[in-house]
Structures are given as C-alpha cells and as structure tokens.
C-alpha positions as CSV (number, residue, x, y, z in Angstrom):
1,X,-24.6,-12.5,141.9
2,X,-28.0,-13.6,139.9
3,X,-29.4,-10.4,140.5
4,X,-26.2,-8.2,139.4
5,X,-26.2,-10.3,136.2
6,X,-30.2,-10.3,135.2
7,X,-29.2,-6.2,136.3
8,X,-26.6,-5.8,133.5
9,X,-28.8,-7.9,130.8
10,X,-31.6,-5.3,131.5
11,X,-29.9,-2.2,130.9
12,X,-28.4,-3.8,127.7
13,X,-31.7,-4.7,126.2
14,X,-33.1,-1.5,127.2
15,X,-30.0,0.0,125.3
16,X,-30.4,-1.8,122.5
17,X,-34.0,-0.9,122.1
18,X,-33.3,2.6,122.6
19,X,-30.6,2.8,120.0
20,X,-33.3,1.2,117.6
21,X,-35.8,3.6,118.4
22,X,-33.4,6.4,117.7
23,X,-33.3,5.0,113.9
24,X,-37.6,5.6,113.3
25,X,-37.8,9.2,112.3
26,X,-41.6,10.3,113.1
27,X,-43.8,13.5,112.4
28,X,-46.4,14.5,110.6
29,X,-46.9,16.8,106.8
30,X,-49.3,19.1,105.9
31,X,-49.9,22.3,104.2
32,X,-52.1,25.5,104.8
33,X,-55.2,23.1,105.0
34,X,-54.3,20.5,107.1
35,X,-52.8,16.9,107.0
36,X,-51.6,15.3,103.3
37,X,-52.4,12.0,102.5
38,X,-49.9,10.0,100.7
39,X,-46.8,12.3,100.7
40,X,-43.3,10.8,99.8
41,X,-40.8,10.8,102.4
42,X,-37.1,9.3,101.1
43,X,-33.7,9.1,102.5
44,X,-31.4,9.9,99.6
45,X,-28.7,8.6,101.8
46,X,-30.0,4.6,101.7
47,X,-33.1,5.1,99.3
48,X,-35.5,4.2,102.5
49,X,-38.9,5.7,102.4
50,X,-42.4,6.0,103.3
51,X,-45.8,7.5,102.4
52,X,-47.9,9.5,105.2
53,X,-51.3,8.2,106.5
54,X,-54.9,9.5,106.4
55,X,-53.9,12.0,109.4
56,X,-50.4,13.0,107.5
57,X,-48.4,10.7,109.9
58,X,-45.7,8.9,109.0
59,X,-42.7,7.0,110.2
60,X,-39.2,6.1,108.4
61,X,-37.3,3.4,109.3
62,X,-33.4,3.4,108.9
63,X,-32.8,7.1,109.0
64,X,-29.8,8.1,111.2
65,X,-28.4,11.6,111.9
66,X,-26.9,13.5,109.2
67,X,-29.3,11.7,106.7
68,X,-31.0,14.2,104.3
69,X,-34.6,13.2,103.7
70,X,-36.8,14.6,101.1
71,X,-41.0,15.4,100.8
72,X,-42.1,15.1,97.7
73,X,-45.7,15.4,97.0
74,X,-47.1,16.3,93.6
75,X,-48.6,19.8,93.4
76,X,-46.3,21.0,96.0
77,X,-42.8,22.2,96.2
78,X,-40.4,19.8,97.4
79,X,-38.9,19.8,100.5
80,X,-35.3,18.7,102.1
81,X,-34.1,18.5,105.2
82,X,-31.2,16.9,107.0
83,X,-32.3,14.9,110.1
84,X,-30.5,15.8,113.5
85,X,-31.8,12.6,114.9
86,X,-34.6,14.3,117.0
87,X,-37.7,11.2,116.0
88,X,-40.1,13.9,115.7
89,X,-39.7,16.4,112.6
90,X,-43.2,18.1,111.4
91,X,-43.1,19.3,107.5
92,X,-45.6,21.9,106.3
93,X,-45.5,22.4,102.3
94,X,-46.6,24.7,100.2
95,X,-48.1,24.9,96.5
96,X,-45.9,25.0,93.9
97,X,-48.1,28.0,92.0
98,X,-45.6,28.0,88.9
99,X,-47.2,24.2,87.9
100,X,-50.6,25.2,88.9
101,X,-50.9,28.2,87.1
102,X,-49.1,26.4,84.3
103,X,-50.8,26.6,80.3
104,X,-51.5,23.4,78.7
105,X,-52.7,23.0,75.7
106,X,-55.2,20.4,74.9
107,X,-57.5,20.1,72.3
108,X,-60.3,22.5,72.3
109,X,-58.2,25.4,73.2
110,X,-55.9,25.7,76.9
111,X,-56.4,25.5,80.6
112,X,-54.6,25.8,83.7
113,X,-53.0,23.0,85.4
114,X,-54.7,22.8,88.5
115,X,-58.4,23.1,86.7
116,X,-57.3,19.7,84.0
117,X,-59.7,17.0,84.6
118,X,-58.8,14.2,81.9
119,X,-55.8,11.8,81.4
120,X,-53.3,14.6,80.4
121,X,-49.1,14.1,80.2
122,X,-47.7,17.3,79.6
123,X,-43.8,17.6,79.4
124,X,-42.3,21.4,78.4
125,X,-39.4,22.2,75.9
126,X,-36.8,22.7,79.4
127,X,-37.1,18.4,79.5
128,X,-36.6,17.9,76.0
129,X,-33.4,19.7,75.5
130,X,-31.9,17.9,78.0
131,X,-32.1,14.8,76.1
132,X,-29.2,14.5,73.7
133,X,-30.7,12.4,70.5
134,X,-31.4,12.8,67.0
135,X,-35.0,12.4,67.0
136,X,-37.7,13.5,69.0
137,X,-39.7,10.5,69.3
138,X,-36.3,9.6,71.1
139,X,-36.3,12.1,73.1
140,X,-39.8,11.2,74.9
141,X,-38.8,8.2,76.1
142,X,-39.7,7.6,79.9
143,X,-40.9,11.6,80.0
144,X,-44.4,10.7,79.8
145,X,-46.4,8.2,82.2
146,X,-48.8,5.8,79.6
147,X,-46.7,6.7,76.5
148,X,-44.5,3.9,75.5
149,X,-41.7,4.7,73.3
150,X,-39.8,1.0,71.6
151,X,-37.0,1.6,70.0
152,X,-35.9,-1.1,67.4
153,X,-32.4,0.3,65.9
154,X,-29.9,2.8,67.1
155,X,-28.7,3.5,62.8
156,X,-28.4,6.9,62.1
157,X,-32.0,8.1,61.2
158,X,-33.9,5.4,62.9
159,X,-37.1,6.6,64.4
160,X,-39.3,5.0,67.1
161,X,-42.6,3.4,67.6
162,X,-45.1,5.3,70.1
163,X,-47.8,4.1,71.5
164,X,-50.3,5.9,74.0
165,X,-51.2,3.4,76.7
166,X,-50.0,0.6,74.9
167,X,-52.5,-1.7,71.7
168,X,-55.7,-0.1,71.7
169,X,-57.0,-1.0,67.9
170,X,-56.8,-4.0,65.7
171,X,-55.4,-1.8,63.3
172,X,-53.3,0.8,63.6
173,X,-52.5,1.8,67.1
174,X,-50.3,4.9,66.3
175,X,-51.8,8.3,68.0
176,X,-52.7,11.2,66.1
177,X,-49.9,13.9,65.9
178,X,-50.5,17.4,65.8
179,X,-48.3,20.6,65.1
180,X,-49.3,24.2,65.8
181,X,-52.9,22.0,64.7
182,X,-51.2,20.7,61.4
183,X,-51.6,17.0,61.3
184,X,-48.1,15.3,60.8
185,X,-47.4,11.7,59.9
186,X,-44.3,11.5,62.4
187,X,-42.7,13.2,65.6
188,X,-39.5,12.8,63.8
189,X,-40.6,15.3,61.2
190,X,-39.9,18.2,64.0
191,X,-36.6,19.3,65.2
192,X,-36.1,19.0,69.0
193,X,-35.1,22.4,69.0
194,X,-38.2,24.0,67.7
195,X,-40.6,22.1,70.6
196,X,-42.3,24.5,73.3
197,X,-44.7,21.6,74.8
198,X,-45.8,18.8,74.3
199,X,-49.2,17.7,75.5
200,X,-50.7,13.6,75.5
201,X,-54.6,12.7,75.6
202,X,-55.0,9.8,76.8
203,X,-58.4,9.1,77.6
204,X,-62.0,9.4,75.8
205,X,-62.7,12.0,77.2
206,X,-59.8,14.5,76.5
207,X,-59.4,13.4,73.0
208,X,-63.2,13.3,72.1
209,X,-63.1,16.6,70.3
210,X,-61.2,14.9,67.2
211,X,-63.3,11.6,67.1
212,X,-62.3,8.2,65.3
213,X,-59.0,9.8,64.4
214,X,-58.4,9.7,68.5
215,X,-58.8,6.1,68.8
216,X,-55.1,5.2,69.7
217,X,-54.7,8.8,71.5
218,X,-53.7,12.0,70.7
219,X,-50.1,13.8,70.8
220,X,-50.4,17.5,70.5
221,X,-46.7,20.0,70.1
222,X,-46.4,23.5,70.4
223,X,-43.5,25.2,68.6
224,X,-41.7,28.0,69.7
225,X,-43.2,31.3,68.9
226,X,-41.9,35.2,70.0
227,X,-43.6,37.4,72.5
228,X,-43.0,41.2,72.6
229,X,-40.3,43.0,73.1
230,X,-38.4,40.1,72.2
231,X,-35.3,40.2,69.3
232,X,-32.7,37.7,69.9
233,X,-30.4,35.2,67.8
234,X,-29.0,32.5,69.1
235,X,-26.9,29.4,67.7
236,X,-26.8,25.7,69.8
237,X,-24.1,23.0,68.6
238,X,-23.6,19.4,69.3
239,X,-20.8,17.3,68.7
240,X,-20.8,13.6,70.0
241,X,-19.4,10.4,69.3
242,X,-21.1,7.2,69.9
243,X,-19.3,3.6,70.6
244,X,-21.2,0.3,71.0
245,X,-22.1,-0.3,74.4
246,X,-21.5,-4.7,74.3
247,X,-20.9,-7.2,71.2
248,X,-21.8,-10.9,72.1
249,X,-18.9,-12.4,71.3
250,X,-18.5,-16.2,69.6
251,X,-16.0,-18.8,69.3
252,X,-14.9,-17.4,65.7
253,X,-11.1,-18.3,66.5
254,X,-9.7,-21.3,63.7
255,X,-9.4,-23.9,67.1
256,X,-12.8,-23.6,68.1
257,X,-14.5,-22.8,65.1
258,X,-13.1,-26.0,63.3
259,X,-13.1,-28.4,66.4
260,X,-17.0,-27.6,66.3
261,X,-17.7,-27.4,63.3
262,X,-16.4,-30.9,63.1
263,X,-18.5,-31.6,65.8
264,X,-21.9,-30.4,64.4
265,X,-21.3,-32.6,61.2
266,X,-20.6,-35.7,63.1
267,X,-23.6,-35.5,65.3
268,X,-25.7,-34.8,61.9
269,X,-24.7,-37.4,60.1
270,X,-25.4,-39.9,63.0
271,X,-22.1,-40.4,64.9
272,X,-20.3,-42.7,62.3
273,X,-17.4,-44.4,63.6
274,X,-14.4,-42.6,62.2
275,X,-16.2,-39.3,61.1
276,X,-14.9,-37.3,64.1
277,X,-12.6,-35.0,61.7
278,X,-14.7,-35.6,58.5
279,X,-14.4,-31.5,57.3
280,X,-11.0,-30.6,59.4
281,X,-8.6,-33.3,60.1
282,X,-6.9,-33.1,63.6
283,X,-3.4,-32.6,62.1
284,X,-4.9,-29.2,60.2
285,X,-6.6,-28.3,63.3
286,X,-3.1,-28.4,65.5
287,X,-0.8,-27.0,62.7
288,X,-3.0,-24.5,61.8
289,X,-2.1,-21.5,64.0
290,X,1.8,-22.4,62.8
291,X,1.0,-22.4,59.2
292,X,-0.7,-18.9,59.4
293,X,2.8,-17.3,60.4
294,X,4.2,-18.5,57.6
295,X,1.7,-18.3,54.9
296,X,-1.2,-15.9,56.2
297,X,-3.2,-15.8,52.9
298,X,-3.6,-20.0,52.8
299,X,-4.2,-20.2,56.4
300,X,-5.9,-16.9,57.7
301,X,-6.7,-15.9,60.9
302,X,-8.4,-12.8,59.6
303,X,-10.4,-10.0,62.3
304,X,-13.7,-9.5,60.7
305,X,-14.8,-7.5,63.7
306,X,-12.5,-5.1,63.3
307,X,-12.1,-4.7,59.7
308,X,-15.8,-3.9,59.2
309,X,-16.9,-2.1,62.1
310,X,-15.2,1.4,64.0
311,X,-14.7,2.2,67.8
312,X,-16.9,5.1,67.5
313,X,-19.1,6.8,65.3
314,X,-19.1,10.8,65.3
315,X,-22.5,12.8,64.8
316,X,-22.8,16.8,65.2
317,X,-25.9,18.9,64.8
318,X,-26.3,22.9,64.2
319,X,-29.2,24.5,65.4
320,X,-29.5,28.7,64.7
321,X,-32.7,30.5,65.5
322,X,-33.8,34.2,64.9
323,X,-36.5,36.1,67.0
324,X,-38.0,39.1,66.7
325,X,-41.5,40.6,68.4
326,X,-43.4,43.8,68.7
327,X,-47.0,44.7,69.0
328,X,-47.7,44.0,65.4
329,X,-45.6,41.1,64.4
330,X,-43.8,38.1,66.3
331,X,-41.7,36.0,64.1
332,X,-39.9,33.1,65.1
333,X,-37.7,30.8,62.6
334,X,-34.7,28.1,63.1
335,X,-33.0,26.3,60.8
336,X,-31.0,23.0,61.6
337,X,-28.6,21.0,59.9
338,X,-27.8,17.3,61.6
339,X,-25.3,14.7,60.5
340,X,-24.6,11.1,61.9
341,X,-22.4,8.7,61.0
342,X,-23.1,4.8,61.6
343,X,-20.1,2.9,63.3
344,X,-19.3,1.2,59.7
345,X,-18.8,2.7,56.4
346,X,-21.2,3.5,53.6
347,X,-24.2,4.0,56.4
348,X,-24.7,8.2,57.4
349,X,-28.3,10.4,57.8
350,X,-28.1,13.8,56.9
351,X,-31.3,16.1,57.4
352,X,-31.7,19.9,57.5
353,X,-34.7,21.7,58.9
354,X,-36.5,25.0,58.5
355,X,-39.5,26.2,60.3
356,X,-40.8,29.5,60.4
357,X,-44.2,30.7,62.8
358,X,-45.1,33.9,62.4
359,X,-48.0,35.9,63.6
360,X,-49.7,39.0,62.8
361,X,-52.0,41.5,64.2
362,X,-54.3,43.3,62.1
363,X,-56.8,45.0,64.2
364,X,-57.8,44.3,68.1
365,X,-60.8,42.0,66.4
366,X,-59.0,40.4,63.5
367,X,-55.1,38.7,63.0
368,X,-54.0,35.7,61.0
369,X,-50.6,34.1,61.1
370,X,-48.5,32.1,58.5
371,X,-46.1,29.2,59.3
372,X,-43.9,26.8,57.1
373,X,-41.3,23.9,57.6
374,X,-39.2,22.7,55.0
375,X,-37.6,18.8,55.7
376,X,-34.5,17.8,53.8
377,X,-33.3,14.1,54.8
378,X,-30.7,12.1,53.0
379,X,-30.0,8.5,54.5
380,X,-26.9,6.6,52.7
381,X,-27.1,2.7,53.4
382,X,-24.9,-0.2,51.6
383,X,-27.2,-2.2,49.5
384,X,-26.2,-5.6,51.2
385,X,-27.3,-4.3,54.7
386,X,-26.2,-3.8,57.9
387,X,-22.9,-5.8,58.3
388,X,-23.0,-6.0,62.3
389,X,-24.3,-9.7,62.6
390,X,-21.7,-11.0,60.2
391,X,-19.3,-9.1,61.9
392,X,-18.6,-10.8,65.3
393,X,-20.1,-14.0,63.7
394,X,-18.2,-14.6,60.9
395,X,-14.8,-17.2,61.5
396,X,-11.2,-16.2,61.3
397,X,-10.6,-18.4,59.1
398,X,-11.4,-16.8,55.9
399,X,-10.0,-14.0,54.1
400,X,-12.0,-10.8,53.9
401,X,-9.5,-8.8,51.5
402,X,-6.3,-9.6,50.4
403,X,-2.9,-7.5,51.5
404,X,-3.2,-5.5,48.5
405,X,-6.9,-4.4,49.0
406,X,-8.4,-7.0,46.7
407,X,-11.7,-8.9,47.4
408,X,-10.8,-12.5,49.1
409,X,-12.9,-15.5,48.9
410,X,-15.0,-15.2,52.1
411,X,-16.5,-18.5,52.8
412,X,-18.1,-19.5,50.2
413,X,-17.0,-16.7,47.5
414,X,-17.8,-13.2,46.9
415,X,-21.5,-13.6,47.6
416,X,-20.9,-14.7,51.1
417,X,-18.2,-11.6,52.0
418,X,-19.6,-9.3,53.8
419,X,-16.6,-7.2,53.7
420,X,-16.4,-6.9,50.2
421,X,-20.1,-6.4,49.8
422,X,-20.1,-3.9,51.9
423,X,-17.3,-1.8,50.1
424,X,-17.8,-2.5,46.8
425,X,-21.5,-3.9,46.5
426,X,-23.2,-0.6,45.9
427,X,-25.1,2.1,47.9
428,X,-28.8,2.9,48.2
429,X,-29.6,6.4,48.7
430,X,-33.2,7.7,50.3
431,X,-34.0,11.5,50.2
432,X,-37.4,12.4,51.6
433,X,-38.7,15.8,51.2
434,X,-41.8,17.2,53.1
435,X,-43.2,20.8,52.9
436,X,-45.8,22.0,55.0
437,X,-47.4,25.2,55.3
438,X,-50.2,26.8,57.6
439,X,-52.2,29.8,56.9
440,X,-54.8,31.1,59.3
441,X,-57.2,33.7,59.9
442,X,-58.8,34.6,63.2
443,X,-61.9,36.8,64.0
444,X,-62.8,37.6,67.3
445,X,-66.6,39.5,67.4
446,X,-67.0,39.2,70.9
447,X,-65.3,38.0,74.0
448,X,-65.0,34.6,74.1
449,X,-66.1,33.8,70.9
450,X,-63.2,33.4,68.1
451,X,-63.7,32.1,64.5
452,X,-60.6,30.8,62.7
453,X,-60.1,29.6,59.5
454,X,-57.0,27.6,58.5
455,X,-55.7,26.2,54.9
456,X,-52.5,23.7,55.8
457,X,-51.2,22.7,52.6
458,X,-48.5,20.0,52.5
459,X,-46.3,18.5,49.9
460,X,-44.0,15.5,50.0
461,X,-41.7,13.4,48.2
462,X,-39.4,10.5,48.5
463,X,-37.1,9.0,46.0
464,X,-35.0,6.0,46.4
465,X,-32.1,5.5,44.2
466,X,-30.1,1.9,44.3
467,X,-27.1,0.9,42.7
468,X,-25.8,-2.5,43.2
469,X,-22.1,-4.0,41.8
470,X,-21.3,-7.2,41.0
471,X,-18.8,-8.5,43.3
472,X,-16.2,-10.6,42.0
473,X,-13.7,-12.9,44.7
474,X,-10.0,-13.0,43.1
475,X,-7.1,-15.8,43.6
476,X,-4.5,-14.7,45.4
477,X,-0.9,-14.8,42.6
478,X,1.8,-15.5,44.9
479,X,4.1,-14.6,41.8
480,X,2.8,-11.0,42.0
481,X,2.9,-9.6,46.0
482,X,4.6,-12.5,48.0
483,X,8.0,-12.3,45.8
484,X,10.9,-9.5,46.1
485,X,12.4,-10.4,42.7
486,X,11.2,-9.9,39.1
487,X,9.6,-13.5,37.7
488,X,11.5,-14.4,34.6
489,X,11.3,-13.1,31.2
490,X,10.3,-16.4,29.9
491,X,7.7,-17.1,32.2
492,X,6.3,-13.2,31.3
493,X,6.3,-13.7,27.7
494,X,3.7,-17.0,27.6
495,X,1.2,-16.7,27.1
496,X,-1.6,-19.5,27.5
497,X,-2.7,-21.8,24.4
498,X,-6.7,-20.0,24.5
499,X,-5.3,-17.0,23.7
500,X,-2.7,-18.1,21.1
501,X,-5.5,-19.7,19.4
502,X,-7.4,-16.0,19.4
503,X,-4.5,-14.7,17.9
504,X,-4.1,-16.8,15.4
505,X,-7.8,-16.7,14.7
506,X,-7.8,-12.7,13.8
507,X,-4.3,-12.9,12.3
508,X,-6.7,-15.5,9.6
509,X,-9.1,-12.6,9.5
510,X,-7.0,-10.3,8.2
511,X,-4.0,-11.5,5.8
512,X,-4.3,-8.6,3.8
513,X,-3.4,-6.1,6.7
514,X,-0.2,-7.5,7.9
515,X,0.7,-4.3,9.4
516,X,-2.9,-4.1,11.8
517,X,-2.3,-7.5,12.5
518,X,0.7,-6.9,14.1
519,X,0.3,-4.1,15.9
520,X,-3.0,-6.5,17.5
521,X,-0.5,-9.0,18.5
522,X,2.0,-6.4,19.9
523,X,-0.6,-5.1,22.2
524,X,-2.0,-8.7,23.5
525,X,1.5,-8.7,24.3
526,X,1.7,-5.8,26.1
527,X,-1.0,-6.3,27.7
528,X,0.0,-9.7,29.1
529,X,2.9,-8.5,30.1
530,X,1.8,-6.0,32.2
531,X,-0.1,-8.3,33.6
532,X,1.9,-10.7,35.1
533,X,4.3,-7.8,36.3
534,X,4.3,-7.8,39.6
C-alpha cells in the first residue's frame, strides 16, 4: 500500500515539473555573423521577456502555446513568431538596410546611419505627423531619448520647454535651433507639416562644430523640399475638439461651504465659547437650501463651473502644399492656417504660416537656392486671466450674473467676480509677426570641396494691445424682473429729494428761459420714468 502511494506522488511531481518546463521557451538568435548579444525577446500576450546572453541564448519564462513572441534588436528587422510550445525555437535576423543606409543630417554636412559615431536622436517627418498637436515642440514629446519636453499649459498657443539632456548651464539651458541652417528662436515658429527630419546633438563631440552657442545642445530640422520629376498638390485638414480630462472638485455647495467656513473662523479666533456660528448662524445654514426655491437671487446656489467654463473646446487646422521639380528647379511651398479655441470664452490662437524652399541649378559647378517663411499669430486672452481656478473653487453661494444678464455681487463685489470679469473686463490681444528669409549660393570647384555663401535676413515684430473695463456689480430691483404687474403710477412719478434739489437748482439758473427749463424737467422725467419701468 506505502509503495503504491509514494508511486502515485512520484508520477505527480514528475507531472507537475514537466508541465512547468513546458512554460520556459529556449533557443538561441543570431544573424549572418553569429550569436547577438542583448536581443529583446517579449510575449505581447503577458508582456514577459528576456534579453539573450553572450552566446545569443536565452530563455522566457511564462510563455505557453499560441503566445506570439517578438525579437527586437536595434539595427535589425523585427521579428514575430507564434510559439507552438516546442521549448526550443532558434531566430536568425537580418539588417534592417532601410535604417542603416538612412541620411541624417548633423552638423558639418550628412552621413549614414550605420557610420554615426556621436550622441545623435534622429526622428523623421512619418513620426511627427502622427502626433495630433498644435505645436511642434509638442509634438517631440517622448520621440527622442535625452530630449525632455515640459509642458506647463494646455491654452491655445502655449508652447513647451525643451531641454537636451536635462540643466546643463547656469544660464540658459535652451539648445540651439536650426532651420534649413537658419537660426530660429523657437520650434513653434515651424509648422508640423513642413518637417522632413529632425536631428538632436547631444554630446561635445557632435555639436563642436558650432562652439559656445552648443552648450545646452543642438536641435537641427530639415524642411520639406521637391526632388525630380515630382508635381503634386495636396491639402491635409484637422478638426478636433478637446474636453478636460479631471477637475479637482471642492466642497463649494452652501452646507459645506458655510459649516466650514464657520469652522475656520472659530479655530482662528481661538475657540471662544459661543463662536461656533459667528459668520453663518445654524438656522441660515438649515433653511438655506429652502429659501433658495423661493427667492434664488437672496439665497443663491449659483454653478460657477458651469457658467464659466465649456464641455469641449473645438480647434481645426488647414494645411495646403504645392510641389513641383525638374532638372533645373525644385520648388516646394505650404501654407497653413490653424485656429483653437480655449474651453472658456474670450481665450482663442489663430496663426497662419507660409514657407517656401526653393532651389536652383545654374550650372553642374554652381546653384543657389532661396527660401522664406512668413508667421502670422494672433492670441486673444481676457485681461483678468484664466478663470479655471476660480471656477471649481468659487462657492455657490454667490451670484455670478443676475437672470437678466446683469453683473451680480460675487463675493466681495465686482472685483472679486470672475464671471463678470471675464465677460465684460476687457481683452488683450498679442500679434507676433516673424519673417525670415535665406539666400544662398553654392560653388563646387572640385569634388568634395563646396563653398557656400548664405545671407538669412529676418524681421520680427510683436505688438500687444490691452483694453481693460471697469466692472461695476448692480443691486438686484425686485420691482423690475420678479413682478408680473406694472408698479404704480405714483410710485413711477417720484422721484428722490437729490434730484429734485438738481432740478430746482437749474430751474434758478435760468428764469429767463421758462420754456428750456421745462423741457429739462420733462426729460428728467422721462428719463426716470423709463427707468423704473420694468
């Protein structure tokens, strides 16, 4: 009996092992050569993986039959395969020869791929217009290993810090940017659409042809340009709408709000006895949310949220381009026209875009080229800021606007409603305009050996124009909105004693013109009337 039971345990732990060893896939990758070190294996069916050994071994734990496992190694073209459940599975890959053979541009002129020595990121235009923003600098985030891009605001316009390899000055740590060899001030100052490559020095060495300039690295872009043969026009539109992805959200209800703001003053002022309710008294508190039904303006419970901010915010961009190449001349030009909206009112960036890169052969020894951009940008902000904070912070229990579209009091009167100051508190109004232009002229005496000379002239301007209103709270006239029925002709006709006395005062003035006199009084009249109609 013993030995039929320690029977039956065996063969179950020798089961058990087996099904175990069923789940290590083994083999080994290489290429043409022999065995590659460091080669990616992953299961895309439980993200498992491993790297191969010094001898191109490896061994993935996890992996079960009908898994499909994927060989990545850089330089090489990626390989998939779906694992039958066999442990051993051998993987020989090949060169990818498209990156190898790859052009990159770096600073004294352009290599190969597979010959690049320095600290190089390289990212081409396919990458680029994949990512759906409004500004470039945008678009580079996470593309580029070493170059950090921080984005501080998502508003309509807002651009990006970048930074290659992170602080590398006490000063200004902003790389140098270069188009087509034209030294720009920002990424943003290119349209997405008009990018062929662009290429990031890192490292001393790749970025020592420019000197001190280099110090914080050096970000070169290629725009598009026409080859041969080529005569094309094409158009690319974009229409998207934006929403907020989370708002914090805040006890802003009248319960809360009050029961804590009672709260915070006690504990302030020491804990007095007595001084729980020293602001809100416990009888407003618990009647409050009853009074509102009946007399919304004295007792609001008013959605500051969503009177100041939308759901979404629309923005839709127009990009045309024109192409045309023969032996002689290659001309390439886009123009693109962008607008975005910000998820409140007042706030929109507009910006259109030209650039035009043409080049032109002279002789087999001699051709020069001419390029220009034009930049048009319009940002439209409300001069009292960006109303989001006060939004989902600001209590219920104060009026923004009256029913009628009048300002309310806010909390503490017109200068604290945001509302108000953001519809009626003025604009400010930024247009930047930047012109650049490149003409250059190459000579080429032997092989090898070409002199160019280049003349980039730019020109740029920025004007700010501001306008800020006075914004005055008004008193809500129950008399004039609340009531169905016509006030009393007695109660229109007075008039208050300050403006009796004025009356009186220019009637004085001018005893010899009865008549004038009159017709002054006639109008105060009027005009009193009218307003105290409702």
């Amino acid at each position: 009996m013993k030995k039929s039971i320690l029977s039956l345990l065996l063969a179950c732990f020798l089961q058990i092992n087996l099904a175990f060893a069923q789940n290590v896939m083994k083999g080994v990758v290489s290429d043409a050569n022999g065995p590659l070190v460091g080669v990616v294996i992953h299961d895309k069916d439980n993200a498992k993986g491993t790297t191969s050994d010094m001898s191109g071994k490896y061994a993935l734990n996890g992996a079960e039959s009908g898994h499909t496992i994927e060989f990545r190694y850089l330089g090489y073209v990626t390989e998939t395969v779906v694992w039958d459940g066999k442990s051993v599975v051998n993987i020989k890959l090949k060169e990818d020869a498209v990156q190898l053979e790859e052009t990159v541009v770096i600073g004294y002129g352009s290599v190969k791929k597979k010959d690049l020595t320095g600290a190089v990121g390289v990212i081409n235009s396919s990458l680029i217009e994949k990512q759906s923003t409004s500004q470039l600098s945008q678009s580079l985030q996470g593309l580029i290993p070493g170059l950090t891009v921080t984005r501080s605001s998502s508003m309509p316009g807002a651009s990006a810090t970048v930074q290659v390899r992170g602080v590398t000055t006490m000063s200004d740590s902003s790389p140098l940017i270069l188009v087509d060899g034209m030294m720009v001030s920002s990424l943003d100052n290119i349209a997405s659409e008009d990018v062929q490559q662009i290429t990031v020095l890192k490292d001393a060495a790749s970025a020592s042809i420019y000197g001190a300039r280099a110090a914080a690295g050096v970000i070169l872009i290629t725009t598009k340009e026409a080859t041969e043969g080529q005569l094309s026009i094409g158009y690319n539109g974009e229409i998207s709408l934006s929403s907020p992805t989370e708002f914090p959200k805040f006890l802003t209800d009248p319960y809360h709000y009050m029961t804590m703001y009672n709260e915070w003053s006690w504990n302030d002022a020491g804990n007095p006895a007595g001084g729980e309710f020293a602001n809100y008294s416990q009888d407003y508190i618990d009647n409050y949310a009853t009074n509102n039904r009946y007399d919304p303006i004295q007792y609001p419970i008013y959605d500051w949220k969503d009177a100041i901010l939308s759901n979404t915010a629309m923005r839709h961009k127009h990009n045309l381009t024109m192409t045309y190449g023969n032996k002689v001349i290659k001309s390439h030009t886009s123009a693109t026209y962008e607008n975005a909206d910000a998820i409140y009112k007042g706030s929109n960036h507009e910006r259109i875009s030209i650039r035009s890169r043409n080049n032109l052969k002279i002789s087999d020894k001699l051709s020069g080229s001419i390029d220009f951009s034009v930049r048009y940008a319009t940002k439209n902000d409300p001069t009292s800021g960006s109303p989001i904070r006060a939004a989902y912070m600001y209590p219920s229990i104060y009026l923004g606007l009256y029913p009628d579209g009048r300002v309310g009091p806010g909390k503490d009167g017109s200068l604290s409603n945001t509302l108000a100051a953001l519809l009626e508190g003025g604009e400010k109004k930024t247009v930047s305009n930047t012109m650049t232009g490149k003409f250059s002229l190459s000579y080429k005496p032997i092989k090898d050996l070409t002199l160019t000379a280049n003349l980039t002239p730019t020109v740029g301007t920025v004007s700010i124009k501001e306008m800020k209103n006075a914004v005055t709270s008004n008193h809500w006239r129950n008399n004039s909105s609340l009531h169905t029925t016509r006030p009393s002709a007695r109660y229109i006709t007075s008039m208050p004693w300050s403006v009796m006395k004025i009356i009186v005062i220019r009637m004085k003035r001018c005893r010899d013109r009865p008549t004038i006199c009159l017709c002054l009084l006639s109008l105060i009249l009027i005009w009193r009337t009218r307003m105290l109609l409702p």
